[in-house]
DSSP file (Angstrom, degrees, kcal/mol; ACC not computed):
  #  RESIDUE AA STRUCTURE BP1 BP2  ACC     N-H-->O    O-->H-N    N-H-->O    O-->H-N    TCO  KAPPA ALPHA  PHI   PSI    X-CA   Y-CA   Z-CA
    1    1 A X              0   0    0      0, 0.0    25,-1.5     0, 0.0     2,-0.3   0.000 360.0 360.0 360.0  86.8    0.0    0.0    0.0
    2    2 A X  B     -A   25   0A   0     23,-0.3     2,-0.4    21,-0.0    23,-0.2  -0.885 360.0-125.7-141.8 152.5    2.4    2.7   -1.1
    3    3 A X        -     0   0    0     21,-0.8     0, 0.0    -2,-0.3     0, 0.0  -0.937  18.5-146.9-113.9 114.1    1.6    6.2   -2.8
    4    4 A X        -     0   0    0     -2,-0.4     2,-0.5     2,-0.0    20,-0.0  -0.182  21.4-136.5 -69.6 155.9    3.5    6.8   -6.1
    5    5 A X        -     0   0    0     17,-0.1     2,-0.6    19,-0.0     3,-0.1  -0.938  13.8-119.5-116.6 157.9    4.1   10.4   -6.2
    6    6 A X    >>  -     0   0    0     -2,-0.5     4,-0.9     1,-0.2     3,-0.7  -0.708  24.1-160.2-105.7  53.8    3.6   12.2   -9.3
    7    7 A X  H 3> S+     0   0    0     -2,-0.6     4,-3.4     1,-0.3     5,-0.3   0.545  94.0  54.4 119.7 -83.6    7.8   13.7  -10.0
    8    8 A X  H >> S+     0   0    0      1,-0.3     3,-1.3     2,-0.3     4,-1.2   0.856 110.7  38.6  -9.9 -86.9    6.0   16.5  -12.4
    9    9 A X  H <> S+     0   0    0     -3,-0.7     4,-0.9     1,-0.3    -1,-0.3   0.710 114.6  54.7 -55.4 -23.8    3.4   17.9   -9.9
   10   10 A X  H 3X S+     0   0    0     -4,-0.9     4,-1.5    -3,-0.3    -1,-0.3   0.929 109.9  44.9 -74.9 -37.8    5.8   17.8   -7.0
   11   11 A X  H << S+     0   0    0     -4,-3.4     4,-0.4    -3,-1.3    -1,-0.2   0.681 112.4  51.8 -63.8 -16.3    8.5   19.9   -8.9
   12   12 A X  H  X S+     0   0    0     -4,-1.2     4,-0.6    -5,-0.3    -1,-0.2   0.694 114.2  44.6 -95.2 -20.2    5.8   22.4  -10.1
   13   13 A X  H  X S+     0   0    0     -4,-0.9     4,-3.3    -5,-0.3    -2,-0.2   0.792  99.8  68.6 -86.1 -18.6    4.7   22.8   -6.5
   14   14 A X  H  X S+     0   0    0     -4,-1.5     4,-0.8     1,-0.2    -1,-0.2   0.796  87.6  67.5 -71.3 -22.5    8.2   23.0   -5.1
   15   15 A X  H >4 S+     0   0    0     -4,-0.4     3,-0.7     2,-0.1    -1,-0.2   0.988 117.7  20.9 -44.4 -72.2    8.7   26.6   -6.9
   16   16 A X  H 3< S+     0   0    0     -4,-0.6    -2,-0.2     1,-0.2    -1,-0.1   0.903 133.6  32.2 -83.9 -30.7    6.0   28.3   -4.5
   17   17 A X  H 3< S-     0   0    0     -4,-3.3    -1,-0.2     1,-0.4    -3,-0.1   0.213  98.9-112.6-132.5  43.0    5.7   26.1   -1.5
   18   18 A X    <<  -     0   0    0     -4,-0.8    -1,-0.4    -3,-0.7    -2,-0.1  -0.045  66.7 -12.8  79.0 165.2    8.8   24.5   -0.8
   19   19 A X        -     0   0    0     -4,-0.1     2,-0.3     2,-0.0    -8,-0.1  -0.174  65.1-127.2 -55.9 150.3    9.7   20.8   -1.0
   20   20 A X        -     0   0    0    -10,-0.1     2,-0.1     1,-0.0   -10,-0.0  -0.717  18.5-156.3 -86.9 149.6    6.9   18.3   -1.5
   21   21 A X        -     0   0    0     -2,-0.3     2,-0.7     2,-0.0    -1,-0.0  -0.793   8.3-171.6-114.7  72.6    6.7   15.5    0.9
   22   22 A X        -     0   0    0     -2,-0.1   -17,-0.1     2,-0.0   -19,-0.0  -0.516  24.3-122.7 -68.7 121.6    5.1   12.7   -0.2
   23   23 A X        -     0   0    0     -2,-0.7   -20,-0.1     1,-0.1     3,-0.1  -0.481  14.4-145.6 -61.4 139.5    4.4    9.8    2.4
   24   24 A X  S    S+     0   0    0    -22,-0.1   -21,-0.8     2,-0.0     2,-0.2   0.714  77.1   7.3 -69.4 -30.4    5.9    6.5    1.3
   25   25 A X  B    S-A    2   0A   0    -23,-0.2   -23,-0.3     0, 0.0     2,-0.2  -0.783  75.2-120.0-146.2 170.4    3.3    4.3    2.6
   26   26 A X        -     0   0    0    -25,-1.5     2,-0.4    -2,-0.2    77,-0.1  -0.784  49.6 -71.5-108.0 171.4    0.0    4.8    4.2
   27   27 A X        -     0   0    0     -2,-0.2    76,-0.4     1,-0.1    32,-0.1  -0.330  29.5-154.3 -72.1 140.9   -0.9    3.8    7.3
   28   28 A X  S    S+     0   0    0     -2,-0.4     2,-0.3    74,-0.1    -1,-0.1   0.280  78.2  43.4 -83.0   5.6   -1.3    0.3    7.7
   29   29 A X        -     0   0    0     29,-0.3    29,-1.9    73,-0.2     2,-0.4  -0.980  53.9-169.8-165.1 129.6   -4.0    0.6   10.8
   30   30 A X  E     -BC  57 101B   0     71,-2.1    71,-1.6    -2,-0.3     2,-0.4  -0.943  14.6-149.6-132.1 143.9   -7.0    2.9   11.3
   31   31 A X  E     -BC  56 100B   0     25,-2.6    25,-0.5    -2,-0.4     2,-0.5  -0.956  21.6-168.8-103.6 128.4   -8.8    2.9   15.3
   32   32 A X  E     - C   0  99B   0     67,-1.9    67,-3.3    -2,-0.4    23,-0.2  -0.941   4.5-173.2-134.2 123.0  -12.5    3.6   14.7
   33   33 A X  E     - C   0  98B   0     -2,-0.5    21,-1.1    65,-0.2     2,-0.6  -0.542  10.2-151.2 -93.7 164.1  -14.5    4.4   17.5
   34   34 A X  E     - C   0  97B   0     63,-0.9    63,-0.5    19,-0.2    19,-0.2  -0.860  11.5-158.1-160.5 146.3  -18.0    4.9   17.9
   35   35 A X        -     0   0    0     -2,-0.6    17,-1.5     2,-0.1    16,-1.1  -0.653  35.3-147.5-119.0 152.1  -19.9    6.9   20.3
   36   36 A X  S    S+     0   0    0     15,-0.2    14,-0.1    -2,-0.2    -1,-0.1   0.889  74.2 118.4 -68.6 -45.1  -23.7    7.6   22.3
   37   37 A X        +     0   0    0     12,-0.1     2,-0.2     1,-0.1    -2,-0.1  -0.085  32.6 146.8 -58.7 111.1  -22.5   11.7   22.1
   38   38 A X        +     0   0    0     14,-0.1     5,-0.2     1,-0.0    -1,-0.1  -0.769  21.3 170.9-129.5  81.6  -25.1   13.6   19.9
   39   39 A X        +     0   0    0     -2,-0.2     2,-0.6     3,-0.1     3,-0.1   0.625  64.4  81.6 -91.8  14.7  -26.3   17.3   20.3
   40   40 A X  S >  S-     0   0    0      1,-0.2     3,-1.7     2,-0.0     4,-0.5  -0.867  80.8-136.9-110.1 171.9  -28.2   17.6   17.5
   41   41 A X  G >  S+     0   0    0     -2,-0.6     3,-1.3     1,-0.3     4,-0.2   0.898  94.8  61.0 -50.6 -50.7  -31.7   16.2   18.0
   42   42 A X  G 3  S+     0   0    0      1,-0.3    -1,-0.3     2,-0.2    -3,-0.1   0.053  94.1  68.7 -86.4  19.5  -32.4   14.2   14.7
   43   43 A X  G X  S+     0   0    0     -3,-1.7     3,-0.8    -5,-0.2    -1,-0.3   0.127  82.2  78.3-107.9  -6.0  -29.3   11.9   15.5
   44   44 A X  T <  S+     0   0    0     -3,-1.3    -2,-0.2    -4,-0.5    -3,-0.1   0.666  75.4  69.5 -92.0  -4.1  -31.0   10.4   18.4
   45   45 A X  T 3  S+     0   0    0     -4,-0.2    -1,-0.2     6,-0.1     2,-0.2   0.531  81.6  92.4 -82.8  -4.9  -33.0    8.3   16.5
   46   46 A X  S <  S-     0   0    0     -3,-0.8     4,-0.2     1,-0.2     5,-0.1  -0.363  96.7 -68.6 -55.0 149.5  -30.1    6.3   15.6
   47   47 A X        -     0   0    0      3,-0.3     2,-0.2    -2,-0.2     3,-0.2  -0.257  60.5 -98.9 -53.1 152.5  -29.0    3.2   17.8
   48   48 A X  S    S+     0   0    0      1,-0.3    -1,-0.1    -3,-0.1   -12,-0.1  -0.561 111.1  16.8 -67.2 139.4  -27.8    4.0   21.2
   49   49 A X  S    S+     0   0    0     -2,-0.2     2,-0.3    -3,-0.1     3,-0.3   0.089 113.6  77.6  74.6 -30.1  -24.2    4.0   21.3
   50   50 A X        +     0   0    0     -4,-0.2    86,-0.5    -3,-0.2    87,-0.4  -0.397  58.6 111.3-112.3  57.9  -24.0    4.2   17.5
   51   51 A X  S    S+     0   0    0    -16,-1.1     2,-0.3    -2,-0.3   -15,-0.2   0.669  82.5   7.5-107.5 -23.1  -24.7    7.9   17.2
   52   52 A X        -     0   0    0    -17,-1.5     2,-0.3    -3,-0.3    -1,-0.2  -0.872  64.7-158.6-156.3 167.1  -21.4    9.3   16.0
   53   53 A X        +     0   0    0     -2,-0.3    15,-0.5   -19,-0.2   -19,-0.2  -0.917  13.5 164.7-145.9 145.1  -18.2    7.7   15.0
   54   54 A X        -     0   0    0    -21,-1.1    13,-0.2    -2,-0.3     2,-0.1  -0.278  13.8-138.9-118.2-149.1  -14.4    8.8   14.7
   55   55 A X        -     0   0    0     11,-0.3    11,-0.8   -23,-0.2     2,-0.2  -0.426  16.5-150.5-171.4 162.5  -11.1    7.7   14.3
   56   56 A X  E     -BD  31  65B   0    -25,-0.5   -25,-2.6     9,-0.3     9,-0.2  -0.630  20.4-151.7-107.2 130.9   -7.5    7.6   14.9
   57   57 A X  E     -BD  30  64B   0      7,-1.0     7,-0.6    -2,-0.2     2,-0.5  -0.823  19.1-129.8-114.2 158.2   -4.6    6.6   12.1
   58   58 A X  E     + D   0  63B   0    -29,-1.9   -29,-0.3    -2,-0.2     2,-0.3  -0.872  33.9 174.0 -89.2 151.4   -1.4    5.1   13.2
   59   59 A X        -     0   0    0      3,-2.3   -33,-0.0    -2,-0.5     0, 0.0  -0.679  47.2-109.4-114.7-166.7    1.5    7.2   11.4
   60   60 A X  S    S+     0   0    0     -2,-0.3    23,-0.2     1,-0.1    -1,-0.1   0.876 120.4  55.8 -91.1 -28.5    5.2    6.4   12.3
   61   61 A X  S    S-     0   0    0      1,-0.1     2,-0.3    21,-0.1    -1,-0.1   0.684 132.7 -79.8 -73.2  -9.6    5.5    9.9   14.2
   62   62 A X        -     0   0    0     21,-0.1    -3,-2.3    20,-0.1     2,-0.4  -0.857  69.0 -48.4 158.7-140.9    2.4    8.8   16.3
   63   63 A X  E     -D   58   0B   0     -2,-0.3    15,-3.1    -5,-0.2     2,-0.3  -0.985  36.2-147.1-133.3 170.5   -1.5    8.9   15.4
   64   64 A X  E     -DE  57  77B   0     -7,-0.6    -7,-1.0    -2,-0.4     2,-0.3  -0.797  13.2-146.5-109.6 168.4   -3.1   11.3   14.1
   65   65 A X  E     -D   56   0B   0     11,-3.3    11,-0.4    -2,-0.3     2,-0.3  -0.908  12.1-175.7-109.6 160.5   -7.3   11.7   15.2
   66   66 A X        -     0   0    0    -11,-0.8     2,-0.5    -2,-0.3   -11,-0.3  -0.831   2.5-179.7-136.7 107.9  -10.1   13.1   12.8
   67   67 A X  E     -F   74   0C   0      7,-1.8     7,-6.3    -2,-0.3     2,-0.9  -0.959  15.8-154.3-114.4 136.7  -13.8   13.6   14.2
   68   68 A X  E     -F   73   0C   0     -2,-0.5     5,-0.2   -15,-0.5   -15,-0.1  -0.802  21.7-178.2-107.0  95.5  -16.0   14.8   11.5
   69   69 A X        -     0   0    0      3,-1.0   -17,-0.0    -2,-0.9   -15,-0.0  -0.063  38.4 -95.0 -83.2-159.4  -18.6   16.6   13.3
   70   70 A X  S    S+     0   0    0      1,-0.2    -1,-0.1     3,-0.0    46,-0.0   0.999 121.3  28.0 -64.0 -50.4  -21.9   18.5   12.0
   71   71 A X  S    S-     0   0    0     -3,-0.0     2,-0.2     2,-0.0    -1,-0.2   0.300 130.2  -4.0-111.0   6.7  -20.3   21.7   11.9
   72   72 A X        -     0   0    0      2,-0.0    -3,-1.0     0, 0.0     2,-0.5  -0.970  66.6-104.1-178.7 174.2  -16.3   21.3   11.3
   73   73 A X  E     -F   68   0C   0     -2,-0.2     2,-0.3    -5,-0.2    -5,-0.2  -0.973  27.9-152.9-134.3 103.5  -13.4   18.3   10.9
   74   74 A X  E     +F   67   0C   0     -7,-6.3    -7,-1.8    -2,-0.5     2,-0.2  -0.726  17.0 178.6 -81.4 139.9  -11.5   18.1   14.0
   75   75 A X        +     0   0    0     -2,-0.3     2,-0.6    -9,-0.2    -9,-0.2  -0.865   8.7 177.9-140.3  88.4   -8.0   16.7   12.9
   76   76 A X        -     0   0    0    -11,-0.4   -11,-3.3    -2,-0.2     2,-0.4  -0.757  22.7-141.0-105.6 128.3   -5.7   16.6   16.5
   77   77 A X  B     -E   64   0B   0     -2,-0.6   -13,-0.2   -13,-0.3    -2,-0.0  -0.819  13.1-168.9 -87.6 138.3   -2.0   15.1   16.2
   78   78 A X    >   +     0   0    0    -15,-3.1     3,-2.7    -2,-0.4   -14,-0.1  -0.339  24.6 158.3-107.9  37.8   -1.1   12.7   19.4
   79   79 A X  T 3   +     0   0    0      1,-0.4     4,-0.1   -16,-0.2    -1,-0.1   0.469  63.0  61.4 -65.2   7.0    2.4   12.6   18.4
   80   80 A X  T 3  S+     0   0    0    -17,-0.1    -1,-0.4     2,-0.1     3,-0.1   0.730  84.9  95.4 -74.1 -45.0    3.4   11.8   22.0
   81   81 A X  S <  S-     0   0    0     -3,-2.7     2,-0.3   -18,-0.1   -18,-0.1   0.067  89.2-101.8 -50.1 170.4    1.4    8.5   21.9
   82   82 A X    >   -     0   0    0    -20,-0.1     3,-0.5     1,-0.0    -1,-0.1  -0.843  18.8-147.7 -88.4 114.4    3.4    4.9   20.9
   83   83 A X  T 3  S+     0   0    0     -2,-0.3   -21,-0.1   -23,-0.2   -22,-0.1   0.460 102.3  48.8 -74.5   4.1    2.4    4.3   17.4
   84   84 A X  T 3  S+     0   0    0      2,-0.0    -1,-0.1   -26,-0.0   -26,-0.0   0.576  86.9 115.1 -98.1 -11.1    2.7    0.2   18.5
   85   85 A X  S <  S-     0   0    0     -3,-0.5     2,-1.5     1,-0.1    -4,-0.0   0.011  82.5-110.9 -68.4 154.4    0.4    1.0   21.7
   86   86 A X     >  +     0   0    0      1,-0.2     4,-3.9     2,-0.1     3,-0.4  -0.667  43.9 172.8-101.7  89.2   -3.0   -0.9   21.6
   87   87 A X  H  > S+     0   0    0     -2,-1.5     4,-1.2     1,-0.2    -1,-0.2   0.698  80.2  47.6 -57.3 -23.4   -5.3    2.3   21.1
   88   88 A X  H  4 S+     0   0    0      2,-0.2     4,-0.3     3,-0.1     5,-0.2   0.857 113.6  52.6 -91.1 -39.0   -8.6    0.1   20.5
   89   89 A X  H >> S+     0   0    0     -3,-0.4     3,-4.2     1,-0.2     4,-3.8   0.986 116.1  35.5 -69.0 -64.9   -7.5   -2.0   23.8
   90   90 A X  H 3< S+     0   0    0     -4,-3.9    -1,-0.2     1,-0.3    -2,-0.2   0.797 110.2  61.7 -57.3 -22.6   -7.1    1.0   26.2
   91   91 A X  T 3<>S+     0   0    0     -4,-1.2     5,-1.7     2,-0.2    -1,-0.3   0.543 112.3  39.9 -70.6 -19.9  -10.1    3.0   24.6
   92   92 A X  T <45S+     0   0    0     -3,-4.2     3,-0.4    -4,-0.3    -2,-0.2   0.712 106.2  62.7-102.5  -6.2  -12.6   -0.1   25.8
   93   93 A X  T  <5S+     0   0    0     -4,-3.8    -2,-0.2    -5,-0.2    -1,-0.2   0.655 104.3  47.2 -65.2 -14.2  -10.6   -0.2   28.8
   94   94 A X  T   5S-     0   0    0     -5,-0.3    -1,-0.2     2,-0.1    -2,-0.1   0.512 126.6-106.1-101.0  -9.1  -12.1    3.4   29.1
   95   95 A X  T   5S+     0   0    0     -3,-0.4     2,-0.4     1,-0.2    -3,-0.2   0.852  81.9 122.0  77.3  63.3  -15.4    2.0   28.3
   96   96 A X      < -     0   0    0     -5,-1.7    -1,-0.2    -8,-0.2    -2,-0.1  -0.974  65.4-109.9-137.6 132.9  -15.7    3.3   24.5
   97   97 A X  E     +C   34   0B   0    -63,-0.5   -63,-0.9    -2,-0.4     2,-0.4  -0.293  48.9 164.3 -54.4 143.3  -16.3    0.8   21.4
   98   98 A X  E     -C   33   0B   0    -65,-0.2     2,-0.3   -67,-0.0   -65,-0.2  -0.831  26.8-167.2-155.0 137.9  -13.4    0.6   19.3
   99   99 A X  E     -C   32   0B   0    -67,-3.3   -67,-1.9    -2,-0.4     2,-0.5  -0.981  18.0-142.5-113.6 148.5  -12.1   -1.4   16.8
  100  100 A X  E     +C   31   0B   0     -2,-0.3    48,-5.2   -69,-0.3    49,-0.3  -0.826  40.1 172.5-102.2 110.0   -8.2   -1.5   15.3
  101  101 A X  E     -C   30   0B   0    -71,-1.6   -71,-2.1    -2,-0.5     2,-0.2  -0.765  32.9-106.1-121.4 176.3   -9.0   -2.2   11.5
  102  102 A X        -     0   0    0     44,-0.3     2,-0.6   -73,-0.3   -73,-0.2  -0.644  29.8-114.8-109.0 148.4   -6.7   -2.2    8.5
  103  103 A X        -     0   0    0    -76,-0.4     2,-0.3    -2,-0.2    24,-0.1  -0.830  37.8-148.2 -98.7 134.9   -6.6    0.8    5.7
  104  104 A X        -     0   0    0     22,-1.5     2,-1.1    -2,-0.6   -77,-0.0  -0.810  16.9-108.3-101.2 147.8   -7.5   -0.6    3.0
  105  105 A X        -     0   0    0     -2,-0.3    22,-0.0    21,-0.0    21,-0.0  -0.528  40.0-141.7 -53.9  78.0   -6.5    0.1   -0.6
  106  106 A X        -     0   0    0     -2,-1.1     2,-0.3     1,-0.1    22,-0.1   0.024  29.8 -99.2 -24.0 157.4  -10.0    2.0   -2.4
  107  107 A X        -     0   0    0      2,-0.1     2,-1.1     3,-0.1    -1,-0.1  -0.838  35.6-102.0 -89.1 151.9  -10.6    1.0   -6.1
  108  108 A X  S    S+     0   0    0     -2,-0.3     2,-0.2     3,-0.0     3,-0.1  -0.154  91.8 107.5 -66.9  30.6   -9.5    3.2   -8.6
  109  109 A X  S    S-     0   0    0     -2,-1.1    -2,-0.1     1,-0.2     0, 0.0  -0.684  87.7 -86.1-111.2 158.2  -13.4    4.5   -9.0
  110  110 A X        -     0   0    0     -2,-0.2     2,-0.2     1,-0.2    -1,-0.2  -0.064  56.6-117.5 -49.0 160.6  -15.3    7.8   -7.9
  111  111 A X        -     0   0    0      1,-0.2    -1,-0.2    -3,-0.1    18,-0.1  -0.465  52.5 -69.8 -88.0 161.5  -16.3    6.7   -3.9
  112  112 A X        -     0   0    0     18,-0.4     2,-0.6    -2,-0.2    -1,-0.2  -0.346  53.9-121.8 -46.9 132.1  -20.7    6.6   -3.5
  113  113 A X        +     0   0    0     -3,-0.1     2,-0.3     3,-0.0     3,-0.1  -0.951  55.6 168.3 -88.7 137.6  -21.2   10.3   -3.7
  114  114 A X        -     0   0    0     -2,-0.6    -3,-0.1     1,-0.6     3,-0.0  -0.735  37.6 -77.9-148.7 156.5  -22.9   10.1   -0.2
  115  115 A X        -     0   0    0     -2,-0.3    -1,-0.6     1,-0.1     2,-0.5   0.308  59.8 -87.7  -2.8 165.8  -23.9   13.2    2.3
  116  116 A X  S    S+     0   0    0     -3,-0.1    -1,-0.1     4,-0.1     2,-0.1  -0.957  71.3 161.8 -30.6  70.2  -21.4   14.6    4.0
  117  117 A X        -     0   0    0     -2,-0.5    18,-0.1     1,-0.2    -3,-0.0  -0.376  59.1-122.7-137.6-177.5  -21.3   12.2    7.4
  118  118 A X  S  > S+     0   0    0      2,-0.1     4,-2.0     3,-0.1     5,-0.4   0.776 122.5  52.6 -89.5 -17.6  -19.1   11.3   10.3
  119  119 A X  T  4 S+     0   0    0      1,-0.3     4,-0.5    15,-0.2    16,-0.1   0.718 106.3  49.5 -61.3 -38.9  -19.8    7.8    8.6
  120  120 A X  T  > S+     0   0    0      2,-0.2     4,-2.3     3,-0.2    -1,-0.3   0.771 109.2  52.5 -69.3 -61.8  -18.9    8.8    5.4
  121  121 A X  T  4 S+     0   0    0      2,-0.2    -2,-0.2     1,-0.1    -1,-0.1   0.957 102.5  50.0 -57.3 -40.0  -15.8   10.1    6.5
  122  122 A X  T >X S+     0   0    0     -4,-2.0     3,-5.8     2,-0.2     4,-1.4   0.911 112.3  66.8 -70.0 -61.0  -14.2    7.2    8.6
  123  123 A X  G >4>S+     0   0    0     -4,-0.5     5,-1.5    -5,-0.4     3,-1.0   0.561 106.1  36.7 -16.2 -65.2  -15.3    5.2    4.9
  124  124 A X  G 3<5S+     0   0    0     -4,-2.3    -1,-0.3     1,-0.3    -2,-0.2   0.114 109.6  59.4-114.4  29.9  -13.2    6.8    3.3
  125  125 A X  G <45S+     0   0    0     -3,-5.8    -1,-0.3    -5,-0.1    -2,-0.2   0.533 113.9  36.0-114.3   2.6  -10.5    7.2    5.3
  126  126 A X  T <<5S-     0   0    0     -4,-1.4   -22,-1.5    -3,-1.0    -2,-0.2  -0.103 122.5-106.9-128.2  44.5   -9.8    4.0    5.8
  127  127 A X  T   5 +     0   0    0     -5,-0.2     2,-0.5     1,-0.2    -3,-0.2   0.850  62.5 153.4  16.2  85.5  -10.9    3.3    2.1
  128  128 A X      < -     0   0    0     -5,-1.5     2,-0.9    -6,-0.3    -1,-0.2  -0.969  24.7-167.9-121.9 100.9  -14.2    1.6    2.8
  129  129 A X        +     0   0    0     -2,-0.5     2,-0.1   -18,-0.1   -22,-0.0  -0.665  23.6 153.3-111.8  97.4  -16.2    2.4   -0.4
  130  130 A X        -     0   0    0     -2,-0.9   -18,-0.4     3,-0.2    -2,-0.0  -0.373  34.4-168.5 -78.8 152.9  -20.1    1.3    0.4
  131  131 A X  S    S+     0   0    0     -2,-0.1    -1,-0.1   -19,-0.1     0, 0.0   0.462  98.1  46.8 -30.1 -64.9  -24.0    2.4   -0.9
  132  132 A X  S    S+     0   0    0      1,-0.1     2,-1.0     2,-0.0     6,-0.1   0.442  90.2  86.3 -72.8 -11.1  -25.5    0.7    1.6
  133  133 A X        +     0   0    0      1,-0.2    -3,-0.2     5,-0.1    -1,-0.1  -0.825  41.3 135.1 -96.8 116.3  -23.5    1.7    4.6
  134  134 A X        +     0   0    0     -2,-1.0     2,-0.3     1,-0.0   -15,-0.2   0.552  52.5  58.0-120.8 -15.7  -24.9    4.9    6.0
  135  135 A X  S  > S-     0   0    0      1,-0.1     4,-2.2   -16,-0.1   -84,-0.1  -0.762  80.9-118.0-131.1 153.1  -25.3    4.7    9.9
  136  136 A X  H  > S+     0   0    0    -86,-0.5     4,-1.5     2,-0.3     5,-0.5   0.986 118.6  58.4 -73.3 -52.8  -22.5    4.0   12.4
  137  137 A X  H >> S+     0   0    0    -87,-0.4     4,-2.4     2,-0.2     3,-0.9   0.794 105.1  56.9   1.6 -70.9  -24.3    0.8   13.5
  138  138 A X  H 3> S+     0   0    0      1,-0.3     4,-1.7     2,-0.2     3,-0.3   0.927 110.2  40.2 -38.2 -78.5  -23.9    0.1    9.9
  139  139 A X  H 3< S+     0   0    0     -4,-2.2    -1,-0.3     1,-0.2    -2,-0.2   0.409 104.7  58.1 -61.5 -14.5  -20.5    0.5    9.9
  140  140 A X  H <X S+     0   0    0     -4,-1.5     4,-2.5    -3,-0.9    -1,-0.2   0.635 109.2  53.6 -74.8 -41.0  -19.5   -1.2   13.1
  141  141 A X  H  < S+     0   0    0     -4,-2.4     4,-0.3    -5,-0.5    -2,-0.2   0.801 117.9  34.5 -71.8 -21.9  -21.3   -4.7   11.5
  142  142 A X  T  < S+     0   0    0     -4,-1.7     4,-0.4    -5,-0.3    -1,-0.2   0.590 114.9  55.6-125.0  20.0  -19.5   -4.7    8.5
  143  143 A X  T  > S+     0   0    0     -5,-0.2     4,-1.3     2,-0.1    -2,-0.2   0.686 101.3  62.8 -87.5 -31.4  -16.2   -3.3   10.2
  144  144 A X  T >< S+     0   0    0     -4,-2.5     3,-0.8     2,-0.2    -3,-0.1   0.955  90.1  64.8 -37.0 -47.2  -16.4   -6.5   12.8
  145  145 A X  T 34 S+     0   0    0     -4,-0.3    -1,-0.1     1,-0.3    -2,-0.1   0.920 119.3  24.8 -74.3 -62.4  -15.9   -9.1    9.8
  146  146 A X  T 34 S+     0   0    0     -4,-0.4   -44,-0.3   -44,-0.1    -1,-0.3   0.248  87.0 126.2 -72.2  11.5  -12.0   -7.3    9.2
  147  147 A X    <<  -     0   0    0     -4,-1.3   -46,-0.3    -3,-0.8    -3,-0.0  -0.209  50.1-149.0 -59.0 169.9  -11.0   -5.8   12.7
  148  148 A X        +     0   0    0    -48,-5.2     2,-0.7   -47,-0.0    -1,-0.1  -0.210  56.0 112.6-124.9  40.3   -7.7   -7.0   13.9
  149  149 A X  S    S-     0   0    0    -49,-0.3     2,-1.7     2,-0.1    -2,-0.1  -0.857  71.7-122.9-104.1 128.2   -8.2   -6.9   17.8
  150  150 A X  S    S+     0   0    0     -2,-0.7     2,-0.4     2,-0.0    -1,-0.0  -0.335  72.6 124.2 -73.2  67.5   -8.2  -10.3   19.5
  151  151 A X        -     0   0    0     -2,-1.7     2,-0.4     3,-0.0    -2,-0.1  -0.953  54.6-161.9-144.6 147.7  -11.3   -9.6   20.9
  152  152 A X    >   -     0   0    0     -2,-0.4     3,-0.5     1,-0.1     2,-0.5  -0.963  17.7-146.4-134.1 134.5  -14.3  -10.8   21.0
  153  153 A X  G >   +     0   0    0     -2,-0.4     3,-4.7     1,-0.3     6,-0.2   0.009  48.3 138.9 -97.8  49.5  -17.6   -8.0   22.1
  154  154 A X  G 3   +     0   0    0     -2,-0.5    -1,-0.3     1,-0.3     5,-0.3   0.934  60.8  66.2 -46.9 -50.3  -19.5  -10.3   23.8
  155  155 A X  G <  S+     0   0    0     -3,-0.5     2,-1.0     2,-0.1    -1,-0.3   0.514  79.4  87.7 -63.9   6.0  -20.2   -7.5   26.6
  156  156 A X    X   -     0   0    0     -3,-4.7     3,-1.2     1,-0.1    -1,-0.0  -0.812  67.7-173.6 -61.2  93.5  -22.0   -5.5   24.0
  157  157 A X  T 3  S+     0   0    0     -2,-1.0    -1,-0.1     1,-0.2    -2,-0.1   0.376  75.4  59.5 -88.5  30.0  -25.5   -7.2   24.6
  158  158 A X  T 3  S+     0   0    0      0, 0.0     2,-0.4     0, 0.0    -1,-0.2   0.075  84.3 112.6-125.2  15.4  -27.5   -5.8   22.0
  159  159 A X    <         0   0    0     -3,-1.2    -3,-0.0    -5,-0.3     0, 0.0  -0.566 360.0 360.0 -77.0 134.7  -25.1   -7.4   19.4
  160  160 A X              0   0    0     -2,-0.4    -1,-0.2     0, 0.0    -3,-0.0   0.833 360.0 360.0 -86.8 360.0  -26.3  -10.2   17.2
């Protein structure tokens, strides 16, 4: 999973804005949590507990976080954190779902042009390209079949 860099575009950007830095690889690990915390109204009709979602990428400096709320995209560097540490473990140790899933490689197609979502957003940042997945619910059932935690969420009891 490595990002070719384009030679051209980087040399034509290096004139105005400095050197280009292209990441060699992407990250190989995505954390997506998902959370009960909702202030606007019409999100409470969603499952309890599956009202919002975020996540956290491993880089090698650290992770980085992204929550896409209604109104803005919080993007917070933890670059103090252990990029080897088991973020998913200590975040249910905190009581919050999480699963540690792999980024996956998109196909080379347009993504579902979809809303704007926080749902939408972990998709496609850990290149998840769906129709049918729209609700974090949604996206916790068909992120379970690839997480990589040795874990199994039996203490969930509304799971089937």
């Amino acid at each position: 999973m490595t990002i070719q860099s384009d030679q051209a575009g980087a040399a034509a950007h290096a004139g105005t804005a400095g050197a280009v830095r292209v990441p060699e690889a992407m990250p190989a690990r995505a954390v997506v949590v998902f959370a009960e915390e909702t202030r606007l109204p019409k999100l409470r009709r969603l499952k309890p507990g599956f009202r919002h979602c975020f996540a956290y990428l491993a880089l090698e400096q650290g992770w980085v976080g992204l929550d896409p709320l209604a109104h803005r995209l919080e993007i917070k560097g933890f670059m103090d954190w252990n990029r080897e540490a088991d973020l998913a473990a200590h975040l249910r140790r905190l009581g919050q779902c999480a699963l540690t899933v792999p980024v996956l490689e998109p196909p080379r197609r347009l993504a579902p042009p979809l809303p704007f979502s926080c749902v939408e957003t972990v998709k496609r940042l850990i290149g998840l390209h769906s129709w049918r997945i729209r609700t974090p619910w949604e996206l916790f059932l068909e992120l379970r079949k690839i997480y990589l935690d040795d874990v199994r969420y039996s203490f969930y009891n509304f799971l089937p």
